[in-house]
TORDO-259154 format. One record per atom (N, C-alpha, C): x, y, z. Coordinates in steps of 0.02 Angstrom, whole numbers, plus 50000, padded with zeros to 5 digits. Example, Ala and Ser with C-alpha at 12.3 -4.5 7.8 and 13.67 -1.06 7.14 Angstrom:
506604971650390;506154977550390;506604983550390;506424988850354;506844994750357;506455000250394;
This chain:
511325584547884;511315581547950;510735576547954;510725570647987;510365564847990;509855567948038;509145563648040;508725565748092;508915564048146;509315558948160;509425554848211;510125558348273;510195563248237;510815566448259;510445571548311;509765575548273;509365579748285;509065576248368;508975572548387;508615568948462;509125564948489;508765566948569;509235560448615;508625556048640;508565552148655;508345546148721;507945552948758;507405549948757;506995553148817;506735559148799;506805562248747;506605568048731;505875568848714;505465571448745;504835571448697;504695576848634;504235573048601;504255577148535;503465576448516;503355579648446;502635580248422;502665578548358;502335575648321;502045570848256;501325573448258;501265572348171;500565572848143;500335566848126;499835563248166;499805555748127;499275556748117;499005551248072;498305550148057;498085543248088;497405543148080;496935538248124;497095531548064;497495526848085;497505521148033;496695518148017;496175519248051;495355515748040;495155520848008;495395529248006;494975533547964;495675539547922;495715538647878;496355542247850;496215547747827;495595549847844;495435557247833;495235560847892;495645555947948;495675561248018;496425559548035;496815566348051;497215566148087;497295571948143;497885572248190;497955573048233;498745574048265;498845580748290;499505580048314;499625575448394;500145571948397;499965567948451;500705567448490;500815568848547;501585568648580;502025560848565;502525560748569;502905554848559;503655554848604;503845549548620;504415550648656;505105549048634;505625549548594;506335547748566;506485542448634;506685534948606;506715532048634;507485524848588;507755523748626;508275520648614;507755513048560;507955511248494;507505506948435;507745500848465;507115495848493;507265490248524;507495485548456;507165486348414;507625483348380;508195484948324;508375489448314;508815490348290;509435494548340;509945491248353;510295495048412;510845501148399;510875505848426;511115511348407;510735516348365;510015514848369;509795518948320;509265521248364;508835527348344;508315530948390;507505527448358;507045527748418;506335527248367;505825532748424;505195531648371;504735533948409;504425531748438;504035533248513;503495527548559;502995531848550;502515531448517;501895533248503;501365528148505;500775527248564;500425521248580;500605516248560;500835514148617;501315507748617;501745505548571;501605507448519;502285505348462;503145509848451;503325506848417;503945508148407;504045511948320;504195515448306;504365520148229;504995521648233;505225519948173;506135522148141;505915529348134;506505533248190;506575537948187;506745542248101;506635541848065;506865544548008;506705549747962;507115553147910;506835560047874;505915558947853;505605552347849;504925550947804;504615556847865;504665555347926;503965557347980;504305566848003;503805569047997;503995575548016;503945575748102;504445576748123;504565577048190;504655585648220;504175586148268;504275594448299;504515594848362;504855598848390;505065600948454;504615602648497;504145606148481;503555610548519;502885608548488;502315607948538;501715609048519;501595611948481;501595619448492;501635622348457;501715625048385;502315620548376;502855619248299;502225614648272;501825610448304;501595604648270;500905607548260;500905610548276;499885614648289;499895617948201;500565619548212;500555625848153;500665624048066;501075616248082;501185612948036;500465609648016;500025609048061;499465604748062;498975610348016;499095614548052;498515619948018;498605622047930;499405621347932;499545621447857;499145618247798;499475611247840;499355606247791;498645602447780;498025603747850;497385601847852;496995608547871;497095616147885;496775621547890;496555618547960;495805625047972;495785625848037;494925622448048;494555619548098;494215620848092;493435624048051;493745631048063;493205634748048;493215637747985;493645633847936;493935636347888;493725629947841;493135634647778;492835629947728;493555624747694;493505617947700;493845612747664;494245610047715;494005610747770;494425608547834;494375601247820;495075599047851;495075591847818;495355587347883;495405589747940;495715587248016;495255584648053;
């Protein structure tokens, strides 16, 4: 199944992005499924002010939650020696 099948228009969702000025900080950050101004018929993401092809590359979550946990995976916690978030 396509990602694109997975969201409608208007849905909000959660992404792990990183800081494009520092790439050893990131951050889970809300985003909204939004009809791709330029490509028509197709979905993107609105994440500060820009536009992203909805597609399999970006891990997209349903819940805070879902994204907190993926975050902690992949950069640990805090308080946890080699924290990398």
């Amino acid at each position: 199944m396509e990602i694109q099948e997975n969201f409608q228009p208007g849905e909000v969702v959660y992404v792990i992005i990183r800081n494009p000025h520092a790439q050893d900080v990131a951050q889970v950050q809300q985003a909204a499924v939004v009809e791709n101004p330029e490509q028509p018929k197709e979905l993107a993401l609105f994440i500060y002010e820009t536009y992203y092809p909805l597609t399999d590359e970006i891990a997209v979550y349903k819940s805070a939650d879902e994204a907190e946990a993926a975050y902690e995976d992949a950069f640990g916690t805090a308080d946890q020696e080699g924290y990398h978030g």
